[in-house]
VOFIKOL-965769 format. One line per 3 residues: number of its first residue (from 1); their letters; for each residue x, y, z of N, C-alpha, C, O. Coordinates in Angstrom, 3 decimals. Example, Ala and Ser with C-alpha at 12.3 -4.5 7.8 and 13.67 -1.06 7.14 Angstrom:
<rs>
1) AS) 13.190:-5.690:7.800:12.300:-4.500:7.800:13.200:-3.300:7.800:14.236:-3.319:8.465  12.850:-2.250:7.080:13.670:-1.060:7.140:12.900:0.030:7.870:13.409:1.138:8.039
</rs>
This chain:
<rs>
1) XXX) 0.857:-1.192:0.000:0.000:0.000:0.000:0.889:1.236:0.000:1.855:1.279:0.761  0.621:2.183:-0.771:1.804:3.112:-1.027:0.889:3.935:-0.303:-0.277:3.615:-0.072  1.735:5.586:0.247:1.407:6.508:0.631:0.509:7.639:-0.037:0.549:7.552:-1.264
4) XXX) -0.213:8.578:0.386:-0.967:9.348:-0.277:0.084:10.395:-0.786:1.078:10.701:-0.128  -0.204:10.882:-1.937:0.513:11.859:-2.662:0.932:13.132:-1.813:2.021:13.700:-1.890  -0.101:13.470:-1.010:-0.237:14.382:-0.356:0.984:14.391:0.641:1.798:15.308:0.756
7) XXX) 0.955:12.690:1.641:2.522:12.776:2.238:3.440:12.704:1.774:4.371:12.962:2.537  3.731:12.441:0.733:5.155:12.201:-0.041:5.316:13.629:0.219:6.051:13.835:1.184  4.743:14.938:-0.482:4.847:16.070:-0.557:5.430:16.839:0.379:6.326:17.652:0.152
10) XXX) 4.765:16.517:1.823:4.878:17.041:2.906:6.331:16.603:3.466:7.148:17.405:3.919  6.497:15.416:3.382:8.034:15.192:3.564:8.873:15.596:2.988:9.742:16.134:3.674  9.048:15.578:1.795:9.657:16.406:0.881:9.888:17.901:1.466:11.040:18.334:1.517
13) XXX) 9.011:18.536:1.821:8.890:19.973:2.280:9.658:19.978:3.265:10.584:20.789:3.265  9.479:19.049:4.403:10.211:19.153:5.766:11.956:18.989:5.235:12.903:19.455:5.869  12.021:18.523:4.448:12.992:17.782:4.061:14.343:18.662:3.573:15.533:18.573:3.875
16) XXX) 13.633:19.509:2.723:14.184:20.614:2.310:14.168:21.928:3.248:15.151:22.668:3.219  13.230:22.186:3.957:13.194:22.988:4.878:14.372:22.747:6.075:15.008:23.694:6.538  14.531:21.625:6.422:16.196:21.096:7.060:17.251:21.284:6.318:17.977:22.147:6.813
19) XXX) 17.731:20.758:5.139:18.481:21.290:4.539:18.856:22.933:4.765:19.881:23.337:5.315  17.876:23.698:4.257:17.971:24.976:4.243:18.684:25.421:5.223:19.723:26.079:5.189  17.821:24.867:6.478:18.340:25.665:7.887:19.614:25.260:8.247:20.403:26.058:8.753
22) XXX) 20.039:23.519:7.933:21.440:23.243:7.806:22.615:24.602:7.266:23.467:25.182:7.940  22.252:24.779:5.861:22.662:25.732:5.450:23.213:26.699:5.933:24.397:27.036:5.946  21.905:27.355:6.520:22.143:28.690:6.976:23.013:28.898:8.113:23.832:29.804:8.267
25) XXX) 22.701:27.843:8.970:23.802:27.720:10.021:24.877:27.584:9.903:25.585:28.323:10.587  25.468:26.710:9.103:26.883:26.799:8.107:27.495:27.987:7.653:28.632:28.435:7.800  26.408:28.432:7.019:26.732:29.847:6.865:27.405:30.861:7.788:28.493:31.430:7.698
28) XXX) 26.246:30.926:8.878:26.440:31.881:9.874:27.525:31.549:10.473:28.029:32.432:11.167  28.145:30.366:10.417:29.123:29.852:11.241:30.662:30.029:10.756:31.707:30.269:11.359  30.319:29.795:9.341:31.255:30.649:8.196:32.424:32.503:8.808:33.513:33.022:9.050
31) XXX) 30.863:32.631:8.696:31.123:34.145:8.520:31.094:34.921:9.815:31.076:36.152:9.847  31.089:34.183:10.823:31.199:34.566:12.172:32.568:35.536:12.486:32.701:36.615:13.063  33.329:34.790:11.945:34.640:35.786:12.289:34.590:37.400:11.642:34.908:38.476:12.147
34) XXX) 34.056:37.053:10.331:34.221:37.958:9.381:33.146:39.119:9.836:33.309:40.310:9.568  32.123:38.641:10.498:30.939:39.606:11.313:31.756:40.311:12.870:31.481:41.443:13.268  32.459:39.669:13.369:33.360:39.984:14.357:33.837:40.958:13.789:33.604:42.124:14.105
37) XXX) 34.666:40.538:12.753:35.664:41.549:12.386:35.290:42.614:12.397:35.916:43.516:12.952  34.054:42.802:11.723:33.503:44.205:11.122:33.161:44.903:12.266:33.259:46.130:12.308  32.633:44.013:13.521:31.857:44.666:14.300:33.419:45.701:15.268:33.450:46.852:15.703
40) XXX) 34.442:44.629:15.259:35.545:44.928:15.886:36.107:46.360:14.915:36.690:47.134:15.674  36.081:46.770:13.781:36.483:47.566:13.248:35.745:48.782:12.993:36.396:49.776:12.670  34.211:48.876:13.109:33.581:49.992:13.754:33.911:50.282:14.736:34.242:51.457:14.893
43) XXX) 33.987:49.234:16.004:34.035:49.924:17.350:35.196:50.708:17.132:35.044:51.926:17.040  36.621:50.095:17.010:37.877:50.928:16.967:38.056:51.781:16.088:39.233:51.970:15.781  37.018:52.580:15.384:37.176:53.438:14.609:36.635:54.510:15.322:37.278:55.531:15.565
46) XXX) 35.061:54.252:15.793:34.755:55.095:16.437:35.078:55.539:18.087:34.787:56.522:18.768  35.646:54.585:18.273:36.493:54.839:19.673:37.778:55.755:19.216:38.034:56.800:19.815  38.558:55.295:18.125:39.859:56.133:17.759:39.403:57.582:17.361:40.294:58.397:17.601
49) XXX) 38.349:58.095:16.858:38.067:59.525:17.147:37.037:60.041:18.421:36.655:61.114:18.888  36.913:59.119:18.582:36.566:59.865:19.851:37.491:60.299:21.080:37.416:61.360:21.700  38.609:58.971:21.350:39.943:59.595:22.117:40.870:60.512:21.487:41.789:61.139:22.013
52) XXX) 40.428:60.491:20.080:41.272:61.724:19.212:40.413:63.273:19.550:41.027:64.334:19.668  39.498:63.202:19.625:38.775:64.464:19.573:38.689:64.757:21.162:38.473:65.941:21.420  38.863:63.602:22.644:39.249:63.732:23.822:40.149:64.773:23.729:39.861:65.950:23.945
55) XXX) 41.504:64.255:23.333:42.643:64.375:23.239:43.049:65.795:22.873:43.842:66.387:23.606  42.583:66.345:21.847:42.651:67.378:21.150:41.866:68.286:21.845:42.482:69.300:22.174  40.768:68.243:22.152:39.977:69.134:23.198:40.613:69.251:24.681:40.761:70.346:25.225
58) XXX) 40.817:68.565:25.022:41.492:68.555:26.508:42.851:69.623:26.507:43.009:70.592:27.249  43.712:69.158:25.502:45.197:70.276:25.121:44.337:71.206:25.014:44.083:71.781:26.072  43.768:71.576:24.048:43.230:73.131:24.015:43.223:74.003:25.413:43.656:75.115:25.714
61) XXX) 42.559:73.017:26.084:42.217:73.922:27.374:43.046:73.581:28.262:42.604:73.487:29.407  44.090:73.371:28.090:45.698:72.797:29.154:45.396:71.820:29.711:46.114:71.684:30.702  44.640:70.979:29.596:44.140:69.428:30.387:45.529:68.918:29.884:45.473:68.285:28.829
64) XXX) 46.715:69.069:30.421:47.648:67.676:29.607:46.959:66.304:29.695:46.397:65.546:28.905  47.292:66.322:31.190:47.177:64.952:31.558:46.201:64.850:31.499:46.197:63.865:32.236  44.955:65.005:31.210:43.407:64.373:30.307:43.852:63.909:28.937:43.713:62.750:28.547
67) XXX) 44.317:64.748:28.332:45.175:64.465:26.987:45.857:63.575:26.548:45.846:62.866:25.542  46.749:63.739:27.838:47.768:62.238:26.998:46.640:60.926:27.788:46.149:60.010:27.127  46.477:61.061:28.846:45.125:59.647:28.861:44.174:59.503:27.933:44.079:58.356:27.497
70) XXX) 43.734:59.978:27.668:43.012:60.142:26.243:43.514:59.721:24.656:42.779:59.232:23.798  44.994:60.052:24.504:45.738:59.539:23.520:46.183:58.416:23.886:46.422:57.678:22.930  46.411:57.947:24.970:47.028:56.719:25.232:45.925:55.636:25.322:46.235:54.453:25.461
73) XXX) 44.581:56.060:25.237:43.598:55.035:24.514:43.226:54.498:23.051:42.502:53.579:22.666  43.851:55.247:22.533:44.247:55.248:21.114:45.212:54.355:20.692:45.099:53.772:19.613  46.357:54.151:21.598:47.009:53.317:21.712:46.946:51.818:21.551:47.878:51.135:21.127
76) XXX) 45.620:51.312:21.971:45.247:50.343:22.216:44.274:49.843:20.660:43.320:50.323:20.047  45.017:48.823:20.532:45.257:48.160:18.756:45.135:49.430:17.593:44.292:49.912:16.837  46.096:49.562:17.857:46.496:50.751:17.508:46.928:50.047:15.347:48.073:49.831:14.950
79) XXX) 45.958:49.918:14.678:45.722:49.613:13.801:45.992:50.968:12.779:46.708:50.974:11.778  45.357:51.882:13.225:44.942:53.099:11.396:45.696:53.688:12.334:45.741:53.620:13.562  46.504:54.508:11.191:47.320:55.835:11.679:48.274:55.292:12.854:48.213:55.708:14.011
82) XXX) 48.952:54.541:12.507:49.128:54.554:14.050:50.542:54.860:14.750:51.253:54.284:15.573  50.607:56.401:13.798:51.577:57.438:14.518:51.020:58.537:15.186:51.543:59.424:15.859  49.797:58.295:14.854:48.350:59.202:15.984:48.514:59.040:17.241:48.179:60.021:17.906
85) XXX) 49.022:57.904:17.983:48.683:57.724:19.419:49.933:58.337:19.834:49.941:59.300:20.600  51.562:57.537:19.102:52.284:58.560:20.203:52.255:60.045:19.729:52.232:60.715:20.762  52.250:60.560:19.050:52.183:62.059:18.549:51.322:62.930:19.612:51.516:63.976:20.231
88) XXX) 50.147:61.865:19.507:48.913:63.051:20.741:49.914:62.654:21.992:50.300:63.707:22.499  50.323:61.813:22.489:50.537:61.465:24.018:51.877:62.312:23.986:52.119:62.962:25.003  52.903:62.386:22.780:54.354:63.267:23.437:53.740:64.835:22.771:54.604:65.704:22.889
91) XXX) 52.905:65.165:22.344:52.305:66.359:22.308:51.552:66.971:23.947:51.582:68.099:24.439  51.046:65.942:24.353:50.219:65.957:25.307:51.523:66.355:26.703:51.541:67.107:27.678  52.484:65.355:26.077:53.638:65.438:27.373:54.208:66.868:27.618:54.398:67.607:28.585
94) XXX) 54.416:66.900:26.049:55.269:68.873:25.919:54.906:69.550:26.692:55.531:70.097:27.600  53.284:69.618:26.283:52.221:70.656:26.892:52.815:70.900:28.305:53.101:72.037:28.678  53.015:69.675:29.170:53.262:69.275:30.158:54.926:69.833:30.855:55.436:69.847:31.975
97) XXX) 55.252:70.154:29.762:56.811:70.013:30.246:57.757:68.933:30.642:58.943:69.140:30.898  57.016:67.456:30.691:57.899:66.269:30.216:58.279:66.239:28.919:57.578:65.893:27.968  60.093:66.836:28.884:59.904:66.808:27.451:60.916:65.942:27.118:61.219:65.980:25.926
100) XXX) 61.952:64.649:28.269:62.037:63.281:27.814:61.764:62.711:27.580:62.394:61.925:26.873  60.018:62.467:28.102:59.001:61.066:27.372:58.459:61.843:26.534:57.571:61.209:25.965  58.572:63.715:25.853:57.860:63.688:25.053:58.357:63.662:23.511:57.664:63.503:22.506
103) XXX) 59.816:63.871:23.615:60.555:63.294:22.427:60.528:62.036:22.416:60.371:61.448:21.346  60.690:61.273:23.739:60.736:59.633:22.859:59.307:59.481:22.545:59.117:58.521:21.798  58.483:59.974:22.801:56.951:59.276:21.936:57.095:60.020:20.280:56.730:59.627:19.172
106) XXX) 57.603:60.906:20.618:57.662:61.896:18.955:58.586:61.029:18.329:58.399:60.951:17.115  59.600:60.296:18.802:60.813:60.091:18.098:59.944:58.777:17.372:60.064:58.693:16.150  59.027:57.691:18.106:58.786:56.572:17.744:57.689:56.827:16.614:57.549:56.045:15.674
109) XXX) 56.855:58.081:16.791:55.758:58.226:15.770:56.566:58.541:14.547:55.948:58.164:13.551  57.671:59.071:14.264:58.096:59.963:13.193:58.525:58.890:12.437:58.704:59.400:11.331  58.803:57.704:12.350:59.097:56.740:11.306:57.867:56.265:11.096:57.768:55.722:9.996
112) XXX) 56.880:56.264:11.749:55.182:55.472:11.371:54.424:56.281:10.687:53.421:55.943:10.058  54.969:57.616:10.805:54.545:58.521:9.663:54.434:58.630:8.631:55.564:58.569:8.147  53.357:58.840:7.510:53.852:58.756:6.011:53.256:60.178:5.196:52.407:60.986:5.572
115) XXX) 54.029:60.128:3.989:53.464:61.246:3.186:53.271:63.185:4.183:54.109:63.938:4.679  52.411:63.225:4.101:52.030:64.718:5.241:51.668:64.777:6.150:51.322:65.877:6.581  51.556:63.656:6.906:51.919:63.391:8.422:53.000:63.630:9.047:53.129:64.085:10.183
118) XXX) 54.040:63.226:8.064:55.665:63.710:8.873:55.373:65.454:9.098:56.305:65.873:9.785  54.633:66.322:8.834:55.392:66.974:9.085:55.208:67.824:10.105:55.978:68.718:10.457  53.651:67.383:10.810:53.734:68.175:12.456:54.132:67.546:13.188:54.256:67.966:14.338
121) XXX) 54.504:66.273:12.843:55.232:65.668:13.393:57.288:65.911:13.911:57.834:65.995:15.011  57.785:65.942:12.614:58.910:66.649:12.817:59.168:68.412:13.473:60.187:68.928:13.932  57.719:69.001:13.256:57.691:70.130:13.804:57.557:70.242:15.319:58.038:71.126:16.028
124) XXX) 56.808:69.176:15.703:56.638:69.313:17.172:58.121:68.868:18.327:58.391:69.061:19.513  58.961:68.013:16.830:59.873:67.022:17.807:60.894:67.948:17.999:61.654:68.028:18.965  60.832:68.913:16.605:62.138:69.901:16.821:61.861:71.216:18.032:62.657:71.978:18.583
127) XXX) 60.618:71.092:18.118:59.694:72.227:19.533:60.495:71.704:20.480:61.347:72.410:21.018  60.360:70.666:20.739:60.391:69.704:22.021:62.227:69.730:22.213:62.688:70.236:23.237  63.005:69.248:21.330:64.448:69.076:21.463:64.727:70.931:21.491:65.704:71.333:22.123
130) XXX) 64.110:71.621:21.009:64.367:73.314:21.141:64.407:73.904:22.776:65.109:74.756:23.321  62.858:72.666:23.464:62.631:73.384:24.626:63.823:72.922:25.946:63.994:73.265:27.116  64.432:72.034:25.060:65.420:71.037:26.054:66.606:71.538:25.972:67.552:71.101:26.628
133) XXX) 66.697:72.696:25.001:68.130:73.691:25.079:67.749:74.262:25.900:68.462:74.277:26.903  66.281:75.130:25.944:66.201:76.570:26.348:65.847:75.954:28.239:65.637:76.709:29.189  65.883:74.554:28.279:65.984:74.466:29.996:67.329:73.983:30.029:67.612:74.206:31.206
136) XXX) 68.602:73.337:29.384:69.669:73.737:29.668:70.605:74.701:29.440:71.813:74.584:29.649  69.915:75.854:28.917:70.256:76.756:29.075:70.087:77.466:30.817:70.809:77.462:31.813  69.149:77.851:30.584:68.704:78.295:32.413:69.248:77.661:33.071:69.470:78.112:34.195
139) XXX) 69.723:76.363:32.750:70.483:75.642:33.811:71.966:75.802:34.065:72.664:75.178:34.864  72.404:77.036:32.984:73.968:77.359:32.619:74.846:76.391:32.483:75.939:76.384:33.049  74.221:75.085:31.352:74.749:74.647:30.792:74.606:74.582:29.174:73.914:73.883:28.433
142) XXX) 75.646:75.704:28.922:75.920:76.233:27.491:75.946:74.963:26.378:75.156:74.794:25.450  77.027:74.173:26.734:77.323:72.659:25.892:75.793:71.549:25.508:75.595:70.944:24.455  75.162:71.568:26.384:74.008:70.647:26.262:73.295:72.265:25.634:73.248:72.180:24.407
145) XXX) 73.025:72.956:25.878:71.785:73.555:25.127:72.300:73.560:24.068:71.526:72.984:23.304  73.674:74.058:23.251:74.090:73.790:22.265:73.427:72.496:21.329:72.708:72.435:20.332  73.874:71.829:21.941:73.507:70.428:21.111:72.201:70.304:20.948:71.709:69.902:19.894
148) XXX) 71.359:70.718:22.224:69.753:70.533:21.644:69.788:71.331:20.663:69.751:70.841:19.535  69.853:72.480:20.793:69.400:73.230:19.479:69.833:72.981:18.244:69.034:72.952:17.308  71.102:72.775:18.077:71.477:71.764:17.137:70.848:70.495:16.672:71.244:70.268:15.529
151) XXX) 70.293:69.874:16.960:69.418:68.545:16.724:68.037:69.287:16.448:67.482:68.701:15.519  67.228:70.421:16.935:66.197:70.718:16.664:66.171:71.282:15.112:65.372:71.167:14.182  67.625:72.045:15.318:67.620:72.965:13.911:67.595:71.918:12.393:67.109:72.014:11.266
154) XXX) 68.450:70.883:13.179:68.444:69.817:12.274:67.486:68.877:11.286:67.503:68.465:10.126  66.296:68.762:12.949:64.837:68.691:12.603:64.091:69.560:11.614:63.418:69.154:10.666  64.229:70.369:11.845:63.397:71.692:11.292:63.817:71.908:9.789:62.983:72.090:8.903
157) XXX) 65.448:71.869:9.530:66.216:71.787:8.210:65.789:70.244:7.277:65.545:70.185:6.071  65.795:69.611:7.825:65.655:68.342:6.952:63.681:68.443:6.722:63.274:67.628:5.893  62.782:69.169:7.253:61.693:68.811:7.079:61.395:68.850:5.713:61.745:69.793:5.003
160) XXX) 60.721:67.804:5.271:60.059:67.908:3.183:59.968:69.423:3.171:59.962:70.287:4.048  59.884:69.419:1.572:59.717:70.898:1.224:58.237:70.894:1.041:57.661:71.975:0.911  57.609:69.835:1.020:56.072:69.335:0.912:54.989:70.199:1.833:53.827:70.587:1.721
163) XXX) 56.128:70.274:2.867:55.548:70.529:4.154:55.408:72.244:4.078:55.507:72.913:5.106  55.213:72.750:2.994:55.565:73.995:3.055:54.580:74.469:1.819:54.479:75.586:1.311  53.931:73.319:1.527:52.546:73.558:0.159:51.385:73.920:1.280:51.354:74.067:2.502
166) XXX) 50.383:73.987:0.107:49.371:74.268:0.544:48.334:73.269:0.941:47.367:73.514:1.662  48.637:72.092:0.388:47.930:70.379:0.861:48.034:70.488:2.177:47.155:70.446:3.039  49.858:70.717:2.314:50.538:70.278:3.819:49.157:71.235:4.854:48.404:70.732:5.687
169) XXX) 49.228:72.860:4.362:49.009:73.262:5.583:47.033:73.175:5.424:46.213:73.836:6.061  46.791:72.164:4.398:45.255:71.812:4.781:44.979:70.735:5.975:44.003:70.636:6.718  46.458:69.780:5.888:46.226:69.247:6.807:46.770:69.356:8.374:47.116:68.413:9.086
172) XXX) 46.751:70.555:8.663:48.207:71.422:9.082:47.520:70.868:10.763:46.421:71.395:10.593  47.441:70.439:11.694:46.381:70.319:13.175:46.176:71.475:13.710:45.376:71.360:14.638  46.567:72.663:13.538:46.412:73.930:13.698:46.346:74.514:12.599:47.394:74.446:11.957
175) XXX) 44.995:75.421:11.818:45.229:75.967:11.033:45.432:77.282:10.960:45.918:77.906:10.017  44.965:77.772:12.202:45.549:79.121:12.893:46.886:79.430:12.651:47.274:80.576:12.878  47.415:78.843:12.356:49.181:79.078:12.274:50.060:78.119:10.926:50.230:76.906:10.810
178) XXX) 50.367:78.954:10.291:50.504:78.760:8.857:51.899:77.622:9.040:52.639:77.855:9.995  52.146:76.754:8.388:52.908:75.757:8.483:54.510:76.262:7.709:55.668:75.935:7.967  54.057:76.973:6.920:55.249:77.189:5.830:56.189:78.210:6.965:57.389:78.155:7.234
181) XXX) 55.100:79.144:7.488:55.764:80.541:7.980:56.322:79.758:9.530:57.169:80.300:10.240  55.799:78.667:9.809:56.710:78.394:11.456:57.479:77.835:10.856:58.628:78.230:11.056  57.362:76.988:10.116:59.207:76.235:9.950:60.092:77.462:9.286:61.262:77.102:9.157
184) XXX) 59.841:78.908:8.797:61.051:79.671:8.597:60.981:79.885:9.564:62.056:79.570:10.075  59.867:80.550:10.786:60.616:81.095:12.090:61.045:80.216:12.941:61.791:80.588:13.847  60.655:78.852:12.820:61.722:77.526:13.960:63.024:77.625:13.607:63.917:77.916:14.403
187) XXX) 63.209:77.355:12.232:64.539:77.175:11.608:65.691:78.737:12.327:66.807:78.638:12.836  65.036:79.752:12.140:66.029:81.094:12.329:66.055:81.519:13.865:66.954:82.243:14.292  65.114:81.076:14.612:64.926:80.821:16.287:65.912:80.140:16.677:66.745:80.449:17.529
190) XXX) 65.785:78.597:15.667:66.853:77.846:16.709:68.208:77.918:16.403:68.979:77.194:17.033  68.805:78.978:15.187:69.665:78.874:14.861:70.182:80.204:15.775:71.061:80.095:16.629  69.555:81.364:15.485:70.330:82.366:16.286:70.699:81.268:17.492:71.871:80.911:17.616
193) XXX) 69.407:80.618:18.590:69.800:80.395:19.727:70.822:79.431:19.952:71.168:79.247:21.119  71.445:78.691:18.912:72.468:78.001:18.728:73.662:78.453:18.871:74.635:77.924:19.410  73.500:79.932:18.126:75.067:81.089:17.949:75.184:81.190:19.225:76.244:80.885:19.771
196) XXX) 74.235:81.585:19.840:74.610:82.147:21.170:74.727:81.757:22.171:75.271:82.397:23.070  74.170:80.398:22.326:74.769:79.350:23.255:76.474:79.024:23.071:77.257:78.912:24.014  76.827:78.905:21.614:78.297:79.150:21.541:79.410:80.025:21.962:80.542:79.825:22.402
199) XXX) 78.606:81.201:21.638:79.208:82.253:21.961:79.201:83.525:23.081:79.762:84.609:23.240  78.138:82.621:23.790:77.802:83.287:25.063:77.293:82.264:26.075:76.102:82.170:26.370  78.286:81.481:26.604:78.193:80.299:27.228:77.672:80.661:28.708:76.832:79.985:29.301
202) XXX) 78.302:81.854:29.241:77.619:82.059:30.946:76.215:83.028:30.611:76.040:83.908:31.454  75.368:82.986:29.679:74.322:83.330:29.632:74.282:85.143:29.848:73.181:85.534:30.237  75.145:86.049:29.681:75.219:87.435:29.805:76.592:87.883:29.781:77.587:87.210:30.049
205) XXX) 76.537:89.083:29.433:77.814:89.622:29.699:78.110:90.095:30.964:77.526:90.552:31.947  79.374:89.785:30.539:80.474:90.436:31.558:80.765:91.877:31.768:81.253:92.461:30.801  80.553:92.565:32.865:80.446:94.021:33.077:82.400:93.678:33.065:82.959:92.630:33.386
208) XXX) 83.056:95.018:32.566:83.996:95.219:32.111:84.877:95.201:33.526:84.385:95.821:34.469  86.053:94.577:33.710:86.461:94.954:34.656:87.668:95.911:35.022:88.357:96.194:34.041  88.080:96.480:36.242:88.833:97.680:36.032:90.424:97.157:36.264:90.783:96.333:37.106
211) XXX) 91.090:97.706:35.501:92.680:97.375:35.558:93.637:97.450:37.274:93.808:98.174:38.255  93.825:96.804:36.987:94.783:96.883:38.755:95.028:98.382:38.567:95.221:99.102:37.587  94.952:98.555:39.779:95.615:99.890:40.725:94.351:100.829:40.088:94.356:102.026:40.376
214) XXX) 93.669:100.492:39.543:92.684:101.499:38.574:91.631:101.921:39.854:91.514:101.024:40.689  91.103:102.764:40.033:90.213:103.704:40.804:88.765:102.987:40.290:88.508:103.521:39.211  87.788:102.065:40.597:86.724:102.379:39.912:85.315:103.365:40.716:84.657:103.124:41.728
217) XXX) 85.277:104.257:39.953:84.222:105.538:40.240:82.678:104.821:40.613:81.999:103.993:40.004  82.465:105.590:41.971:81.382:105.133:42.860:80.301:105.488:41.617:80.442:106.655:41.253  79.094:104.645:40.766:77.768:105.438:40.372:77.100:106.191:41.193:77.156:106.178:42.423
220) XXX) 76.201:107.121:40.230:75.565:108.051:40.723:74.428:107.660:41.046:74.374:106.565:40.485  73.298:107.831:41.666:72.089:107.980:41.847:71.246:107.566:40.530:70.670:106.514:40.251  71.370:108.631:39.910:70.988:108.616:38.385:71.401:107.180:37.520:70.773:106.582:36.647
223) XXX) 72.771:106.888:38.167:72.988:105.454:37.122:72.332:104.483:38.168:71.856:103.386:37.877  72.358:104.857:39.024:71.676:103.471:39.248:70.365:103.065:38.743:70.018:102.062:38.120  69.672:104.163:39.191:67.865:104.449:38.789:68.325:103.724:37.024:67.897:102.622:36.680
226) XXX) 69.043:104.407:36.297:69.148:103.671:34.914:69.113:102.498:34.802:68.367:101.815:34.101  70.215:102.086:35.740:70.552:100.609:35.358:69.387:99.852:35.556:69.143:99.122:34.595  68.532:99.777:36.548:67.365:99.685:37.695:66.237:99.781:36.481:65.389:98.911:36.284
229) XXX) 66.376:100.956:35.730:65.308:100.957:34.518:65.378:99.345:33.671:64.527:98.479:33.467  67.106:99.499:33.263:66.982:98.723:31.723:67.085:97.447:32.222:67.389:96.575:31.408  66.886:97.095:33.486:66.883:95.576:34.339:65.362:95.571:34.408:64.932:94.425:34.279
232) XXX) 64.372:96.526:34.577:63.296:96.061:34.497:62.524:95.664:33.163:61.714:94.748:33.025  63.029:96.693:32.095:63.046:96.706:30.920:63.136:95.180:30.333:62.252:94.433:29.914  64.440:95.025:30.455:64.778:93.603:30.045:63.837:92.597:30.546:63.092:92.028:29.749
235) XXX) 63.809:92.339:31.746:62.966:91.455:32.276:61.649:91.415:31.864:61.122:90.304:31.900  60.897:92.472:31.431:59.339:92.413:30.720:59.684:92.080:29.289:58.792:91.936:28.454  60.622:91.988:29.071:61.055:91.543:27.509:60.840:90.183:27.428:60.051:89.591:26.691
238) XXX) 61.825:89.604:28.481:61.807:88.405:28.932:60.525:87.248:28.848:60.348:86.187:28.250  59.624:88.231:29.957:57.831:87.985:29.868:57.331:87.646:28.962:56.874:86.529:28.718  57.351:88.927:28.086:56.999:89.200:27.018:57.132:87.532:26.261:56.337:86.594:26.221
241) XXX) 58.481:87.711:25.738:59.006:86.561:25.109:58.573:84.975:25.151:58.519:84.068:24.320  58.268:85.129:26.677:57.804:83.721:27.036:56.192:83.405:26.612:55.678:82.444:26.040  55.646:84.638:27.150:54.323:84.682:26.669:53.982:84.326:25.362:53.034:83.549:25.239
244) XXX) 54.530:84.713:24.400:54.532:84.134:23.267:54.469:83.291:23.233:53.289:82.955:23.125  55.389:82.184:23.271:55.138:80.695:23.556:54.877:80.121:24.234:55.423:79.088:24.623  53.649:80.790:24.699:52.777:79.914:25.510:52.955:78.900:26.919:52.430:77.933:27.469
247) XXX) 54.181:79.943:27.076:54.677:78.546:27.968:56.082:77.847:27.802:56.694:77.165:28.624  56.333:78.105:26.866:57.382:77.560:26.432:58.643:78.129:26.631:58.573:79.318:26.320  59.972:77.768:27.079:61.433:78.724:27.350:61.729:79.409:26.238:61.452:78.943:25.133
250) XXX) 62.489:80.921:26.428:63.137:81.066:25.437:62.061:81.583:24.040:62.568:81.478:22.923  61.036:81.968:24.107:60.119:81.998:22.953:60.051:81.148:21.905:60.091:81.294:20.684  59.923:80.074:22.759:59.853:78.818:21.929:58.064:78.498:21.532:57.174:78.865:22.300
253) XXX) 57.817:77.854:20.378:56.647:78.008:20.189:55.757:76.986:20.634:56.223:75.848:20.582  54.718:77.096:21.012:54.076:75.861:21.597:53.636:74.444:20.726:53.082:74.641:19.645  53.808:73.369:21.054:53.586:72.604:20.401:52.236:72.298:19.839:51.293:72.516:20.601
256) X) 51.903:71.725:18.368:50.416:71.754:17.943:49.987:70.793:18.637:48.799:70.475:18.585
</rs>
């Protein structure tokens, strides 16, 4: 006795309806990683600007240390760009005035750099080795500030000439401040301050001194009040100077 047409049918249906779902599960099982992946590569995209835009907002308003915590989450699978993380964190350090960990984070981003990335990059590193003269300088040690500035100027001299178009300064992280026009004034900053670390090693001159047996004449009232002037004089110069850079020794410019 054979079956009614009707069940053959129905089995058939179930039949294929298993298959299918076999399938699909195969499928899904397939492509599981590949759904990971994706899901893993939104998140770290939108996490990487968001500790980028942390990062960058926080410096603005002198948050270092929000800043470099903020860049140093970036850090983490550090996949795209990924001369972004140390750049913000030894940017973040400058700000700070750590400016040993903030050259070695600059030093490690500047080879992960490519194309027009190198070049706020090399700009910030030569900031940073600039600001490490102008504190051994104050420290009246002529020989080491020498050499920083020397290595900064070096920085600043070797930067692409790329870096000095108009692409460069579209992608400039500050556009407030023209890219072409700071690397001529880094370059002629750190070079005067180079001369003169050479050539003026105890940081001022020497008031003249008087020859044996020589009489030297008591000042007057009047010179003193002068001298008293061009010492205050100088010193708001000084201010002045620093103010400019934001902070920085020596009218050094602040890092982007």
């Amino acid at each position: 006795m054979t079956a009614p047409p009707h069940t053959d049918a129905a089995a058939a249906l179930l039949a294929a309806n298993r298959r299918r779902r076999s399938i699909r599960r195969w499928v899904a099982i397939a492509t599981l990683p590949l759904t990971l992946a994706a899901l893993l590569l939104t998140v770290k995209l939108l996490s990487m600007y968001a500790f980028a835009h942390q990062s960058i907002s926080a410096y603005v308003s002198g948050g270092y240390a929000e800043s470099e915590s903020a860049a140093r989450g970036q850090d983490v699978l550090n996949w795209f760009q990924p001369f972004k993380a140390p750049y913000n964190i030894g940017t973040a350090l400058a700000g700070a005035d750590e400016l040993p960990q903030a050259r070695a984070e600059l030093e490690e981003a500047l080879p992960l750099a490519t194309g027009l990335d190198v070049c706020a990059v090399r700009i910030n590193l030569s900031l940073v080795m600039e600001r490490q003269g102008d504190a051994a300088q104050a420290d009246g040690d002529a020989v080491a500030a020498s050499e920083f500035y020397g290595e900064a100027l070096q920085m600043t001299v070797e930067t692409p000439e790329e870096c000095s178009s108009d692409e460069a300064q579209d992608q400039s992280p500050d556009p407030n401040r023209d890219m072409s026009d700071t690397l001529q004034d880094n370059q002629q900053r750190q070079q005067e301050k180079q001369q003169q670390s050479q050539q003026n090693p105890d940081g001022g001159e020497q008031p003249p001194q008087p020859e044996e047996g020589e009489q030297q004449d008591q000042p007057s009232q009047g010179d003193l009040d002068d001298i008293e002037d061009r010492l205050n004089q100088g010193a708001q110069e000084r201010e002045d100077q620093l103010g400019d850079g934001d902070g920085g020794g020596g009218g050094t410019d602040k890092p982007w």
